[in-house]
C-alpha positions as CSV (number, residue, x, y, z in Angstrom):
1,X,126.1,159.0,66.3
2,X,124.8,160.8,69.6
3,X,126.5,159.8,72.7
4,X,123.6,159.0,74.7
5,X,122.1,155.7,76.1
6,X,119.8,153.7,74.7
7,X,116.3,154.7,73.8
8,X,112.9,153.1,71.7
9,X,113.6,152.7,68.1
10,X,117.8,152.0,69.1
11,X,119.1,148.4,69.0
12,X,121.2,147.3,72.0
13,X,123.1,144.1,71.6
14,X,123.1,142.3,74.8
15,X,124.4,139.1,77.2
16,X,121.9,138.4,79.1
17,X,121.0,136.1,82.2
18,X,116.8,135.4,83.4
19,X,116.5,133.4,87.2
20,X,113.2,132.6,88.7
21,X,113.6,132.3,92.6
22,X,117.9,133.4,91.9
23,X,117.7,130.1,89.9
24,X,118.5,130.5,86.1
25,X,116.0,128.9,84.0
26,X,115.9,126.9,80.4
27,X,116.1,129.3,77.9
28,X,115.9,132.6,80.0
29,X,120.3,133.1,78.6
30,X,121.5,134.3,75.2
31,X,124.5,135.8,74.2
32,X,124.7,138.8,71.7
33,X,121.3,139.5,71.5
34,X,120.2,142.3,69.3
35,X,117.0,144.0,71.1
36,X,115.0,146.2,69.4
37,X,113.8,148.7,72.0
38,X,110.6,149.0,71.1
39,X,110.2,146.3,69.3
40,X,107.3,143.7,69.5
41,X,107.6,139.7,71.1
42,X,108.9,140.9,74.2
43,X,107.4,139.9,77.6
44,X,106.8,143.8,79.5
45,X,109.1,145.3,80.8
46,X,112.1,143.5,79.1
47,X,113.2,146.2,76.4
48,X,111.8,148.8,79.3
49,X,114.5,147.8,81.7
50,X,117.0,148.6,79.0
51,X,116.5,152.1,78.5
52,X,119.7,154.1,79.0
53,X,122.3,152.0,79.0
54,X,125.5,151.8,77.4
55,X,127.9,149.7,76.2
56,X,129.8,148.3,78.7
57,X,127.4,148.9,81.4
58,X,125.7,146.0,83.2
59,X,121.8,145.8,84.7
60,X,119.7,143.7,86.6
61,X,115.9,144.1,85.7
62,X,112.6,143.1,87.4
63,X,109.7,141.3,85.0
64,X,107.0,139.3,85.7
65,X,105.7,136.3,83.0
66,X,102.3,137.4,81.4
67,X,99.9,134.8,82.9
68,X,98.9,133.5,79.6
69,X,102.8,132.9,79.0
70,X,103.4,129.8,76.6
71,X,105.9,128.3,78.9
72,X,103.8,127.5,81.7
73,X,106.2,126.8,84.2
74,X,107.4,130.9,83.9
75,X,103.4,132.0,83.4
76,X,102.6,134.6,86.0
77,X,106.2,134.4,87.4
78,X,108.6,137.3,88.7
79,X,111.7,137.2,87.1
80,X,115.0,138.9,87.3
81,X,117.1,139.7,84.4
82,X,121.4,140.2,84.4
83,X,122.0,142.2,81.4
84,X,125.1,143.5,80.0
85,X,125.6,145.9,77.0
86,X,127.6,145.5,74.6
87,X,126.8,147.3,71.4
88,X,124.3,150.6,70.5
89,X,123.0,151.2,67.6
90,X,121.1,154.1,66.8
91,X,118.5,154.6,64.0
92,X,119.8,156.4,60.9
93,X,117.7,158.4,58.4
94,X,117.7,157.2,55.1
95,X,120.2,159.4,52.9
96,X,118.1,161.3,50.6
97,X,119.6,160.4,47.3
98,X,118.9,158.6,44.3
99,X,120.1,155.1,45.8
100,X,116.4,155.8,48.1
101,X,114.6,156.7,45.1
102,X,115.1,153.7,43.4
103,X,114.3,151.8,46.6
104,X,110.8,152.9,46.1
105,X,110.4,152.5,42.5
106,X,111.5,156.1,40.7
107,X,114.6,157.0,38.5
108,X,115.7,159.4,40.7
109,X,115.0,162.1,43.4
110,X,114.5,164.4,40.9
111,X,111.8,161.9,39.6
112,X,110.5,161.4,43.5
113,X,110.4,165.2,44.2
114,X,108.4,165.7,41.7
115,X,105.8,163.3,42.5
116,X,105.6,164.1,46.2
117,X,105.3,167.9,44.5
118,X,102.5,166.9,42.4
119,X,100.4,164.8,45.4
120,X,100.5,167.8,47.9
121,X,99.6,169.9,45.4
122,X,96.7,167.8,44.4
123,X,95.7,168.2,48.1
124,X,95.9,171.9,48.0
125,X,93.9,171.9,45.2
126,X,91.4,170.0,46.6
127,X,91.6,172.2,50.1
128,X,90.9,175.4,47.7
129,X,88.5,174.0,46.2
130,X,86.6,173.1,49.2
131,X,87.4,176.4,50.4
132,X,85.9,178.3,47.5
133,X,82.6,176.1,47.2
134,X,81.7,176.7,50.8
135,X,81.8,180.6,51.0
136,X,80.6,180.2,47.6
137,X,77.5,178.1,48.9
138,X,77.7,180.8,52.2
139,X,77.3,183.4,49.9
140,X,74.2,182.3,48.0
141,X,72.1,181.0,51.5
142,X,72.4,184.5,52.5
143,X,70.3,185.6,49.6
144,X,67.7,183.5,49.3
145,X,64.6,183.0,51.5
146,X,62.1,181.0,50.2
147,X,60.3,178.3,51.8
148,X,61.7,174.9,51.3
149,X,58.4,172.6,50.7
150,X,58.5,170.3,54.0
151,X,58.1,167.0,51.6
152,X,61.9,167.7,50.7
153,X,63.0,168.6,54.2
154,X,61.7,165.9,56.4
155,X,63.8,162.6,54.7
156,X,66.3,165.5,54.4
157,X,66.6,165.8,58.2
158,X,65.5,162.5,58.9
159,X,68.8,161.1,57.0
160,X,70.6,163.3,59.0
161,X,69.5,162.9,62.1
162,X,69.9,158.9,61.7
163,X,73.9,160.1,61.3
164,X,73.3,162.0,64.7
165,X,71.8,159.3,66.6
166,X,74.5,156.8,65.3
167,X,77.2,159.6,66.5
168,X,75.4,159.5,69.7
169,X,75.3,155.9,70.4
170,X,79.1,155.6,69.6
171,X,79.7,158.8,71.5
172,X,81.4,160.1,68.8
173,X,79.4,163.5,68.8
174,X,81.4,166.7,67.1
175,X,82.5,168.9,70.6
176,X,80.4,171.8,70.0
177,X,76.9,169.0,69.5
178,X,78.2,167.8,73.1
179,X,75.8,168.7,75.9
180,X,73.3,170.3,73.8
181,X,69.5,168.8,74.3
182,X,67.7,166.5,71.5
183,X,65.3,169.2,71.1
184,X,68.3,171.8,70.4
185,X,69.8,169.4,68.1
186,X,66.7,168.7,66.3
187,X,65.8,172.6,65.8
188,X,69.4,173.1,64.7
189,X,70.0,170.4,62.1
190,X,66.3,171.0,60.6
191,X,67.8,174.2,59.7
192,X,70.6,172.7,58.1
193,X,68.4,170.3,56.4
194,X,66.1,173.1,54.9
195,X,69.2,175.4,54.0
196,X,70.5,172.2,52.0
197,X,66.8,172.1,50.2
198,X,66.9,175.2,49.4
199,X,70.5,175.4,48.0
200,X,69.6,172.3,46.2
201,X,66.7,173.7,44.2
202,X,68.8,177.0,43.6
203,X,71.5,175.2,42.2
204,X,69.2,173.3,40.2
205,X,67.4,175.8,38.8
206,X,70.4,177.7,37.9
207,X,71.6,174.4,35.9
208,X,68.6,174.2,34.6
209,X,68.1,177.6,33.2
210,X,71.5,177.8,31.4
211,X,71.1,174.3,29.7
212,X,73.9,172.9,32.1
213,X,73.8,168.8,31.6
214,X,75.5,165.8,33.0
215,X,77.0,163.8,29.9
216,X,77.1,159.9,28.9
217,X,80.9,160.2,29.2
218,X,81.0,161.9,32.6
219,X,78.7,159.3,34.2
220,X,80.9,156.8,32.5
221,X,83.8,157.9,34.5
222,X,81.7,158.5,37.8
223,X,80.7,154.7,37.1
224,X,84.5,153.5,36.8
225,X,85.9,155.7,39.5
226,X,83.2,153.9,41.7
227,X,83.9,150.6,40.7
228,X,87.5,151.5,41.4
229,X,86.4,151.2,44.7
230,X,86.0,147.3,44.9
231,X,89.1,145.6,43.4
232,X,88.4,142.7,42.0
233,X,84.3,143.4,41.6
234,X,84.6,146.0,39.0
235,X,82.7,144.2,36.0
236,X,79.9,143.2,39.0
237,X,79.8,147.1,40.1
238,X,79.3,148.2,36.9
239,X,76.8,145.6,35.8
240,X,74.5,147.0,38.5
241,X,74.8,150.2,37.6
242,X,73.6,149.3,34.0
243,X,70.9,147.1,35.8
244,X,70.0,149.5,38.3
245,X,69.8,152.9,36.5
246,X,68.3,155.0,39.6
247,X,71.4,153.9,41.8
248,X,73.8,155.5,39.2
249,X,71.6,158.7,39.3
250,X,73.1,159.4,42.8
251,X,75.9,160.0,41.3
252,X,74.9,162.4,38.7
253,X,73.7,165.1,41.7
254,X,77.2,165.6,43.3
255,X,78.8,165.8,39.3
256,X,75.7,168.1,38.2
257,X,76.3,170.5,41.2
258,X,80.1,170.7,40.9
259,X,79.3,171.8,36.9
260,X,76.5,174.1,38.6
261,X,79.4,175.9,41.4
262,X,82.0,176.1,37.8
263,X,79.4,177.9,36.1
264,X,79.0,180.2,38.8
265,X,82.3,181.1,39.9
266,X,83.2,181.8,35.6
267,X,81.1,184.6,36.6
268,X,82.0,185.8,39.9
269,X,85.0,187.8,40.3
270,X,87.7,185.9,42.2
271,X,90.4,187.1,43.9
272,X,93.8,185.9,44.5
273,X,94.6,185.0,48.7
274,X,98.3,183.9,49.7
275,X,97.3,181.5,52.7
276,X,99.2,179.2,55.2
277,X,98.1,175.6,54.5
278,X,96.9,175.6,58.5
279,X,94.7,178.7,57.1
280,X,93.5,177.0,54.5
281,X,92.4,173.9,55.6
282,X,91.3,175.3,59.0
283,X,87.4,175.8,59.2
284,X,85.5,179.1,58.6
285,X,84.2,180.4,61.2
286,X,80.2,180.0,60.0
287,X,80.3,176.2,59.1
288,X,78.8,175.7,55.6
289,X,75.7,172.9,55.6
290,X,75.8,172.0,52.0
């Protein structure tokens, strides 16, 4: 145990003596107390005034009584508390055994271990994968140059810019959208809009040209996953989908291009990069719009 005063997250053990106008008042005494500095259901300043002591020492601390205090003969009131310590204890991490394996649920740490091992390399995964897709995506934009037909642009941009306008009312715009005009933002998400036409119809076409399908069973599991979504409304989630057929066809796109980018990248030639995670999940420098 460090040999330090108290401090948020310790528990100090206290006597303690509160006086409105020098004058102790009903219920303002208690005798070891346990205080959680830190801790919620304290008026302010009460755990505050603690901070740093030690056992044995002894403090008087100044509070004032919210206004909306229950007791209404303290509400609003300044206070003085006499407190003396009389026992620290400090916070102790959790022994990393098997005893705190089974206290979540597992076996064993070998057991835990290997899940935590399994989840953060999920998330790698998934990092990588995002990774690859959008220099992938980068890579393709730069070769093509074909009008994309305005009737596909315009609700393209228009759902986007509904997202902007939202962003802007909340003030929640990304830093580098931040003191641009409407007519700069405009220009530049139209382009995004028609680069995400374009890439669409390549894609598309690419799927289309090497027989590349979305099965029953895969649409299926999109469906489930989906429903996952809303426990307890499964059965009704998936019972609109039946009912509703062009609502389950949005998500056939996403699982039709991610067939589209595997197909593509069986033909590229890949090459093997040892990365920091901060490198790998930190953006590229030319933001993909895709």
């Amino acid at each position: 145990t460090e040999d330090r005063g108290a401090q948020a997250g310790d528990t100090l053990t206290v006597d303690f003596v509160g006086k409105v106008d020098d004058v102790a008042f009903p219920g303002g005494t208690g005798t070891d107390m346990a205080v959680e500095l830190g801790g919620a259901g304290f008026i302010p300043g009460f755990w505050e005034g603690m901070e740093g002591m030690k056992p044995g020492e002894e403090r008087q601390i100044n509070v004032s009584f919210p206004e909306e205090y229950h007791a209404k003969e303290l509400a609003g009131k300044a206070a003085t508390f006499d407190i003396t310590a009389k026992k620290l204890e400090q916070p102790k991490p959790a022994a990393l055994d098997d005893s705190l394996a089974e206290k979540l649920g597992f076996e064993n740490m070998d057991e835990l271990r290997k899940l935590i091992s399994q989840q953060i390399q999920r998330e790698y995964d998934g990092l990588t994968r995002m990774r690859i897709k959008r220099e992938l995506l980068d890579a393709l934009a730069g070769k093509i140059d074909f009008a994309a037909p305005e009737s596909m642009v315009e609700p393209e941009f228009n759902q986007i810019w509904q997202r902007i306008e939202a962003d802007m009312k909340a003030d929640k715009l990304d830093d580098e959208d931040k003191g641009k005009d409407e007519d700069t933002l405009k220009a530049e998400y139209r382009a995004i809009a028609e680069r995400r036409v374009r890439l669409g119809l390549l894609l598309s076409e690419i799927g289309r040209a090497n027989g590349i399908q979305v099965g029953n069973d895969e649409m299926q599991r999109a469906m489930r996953a989906e429903a996952g979504r809303y426990p307890g409304q499964e059965q009704q989630v998936m019972e609109f989908f039946r009912k509703n057929p062009q609502a389950a066809d949005g998500l056939r796109g996403p699982i039709y291009e991610e067939k589209v980018i595997d197909f593509i990248l069986e033909l590229a030639t890949v090459e093997d990069k040892t990365v920091t995670p901060e490198e790998l999940s930190a953006d590229p420098e030319v933001p993909a719009a895709a």
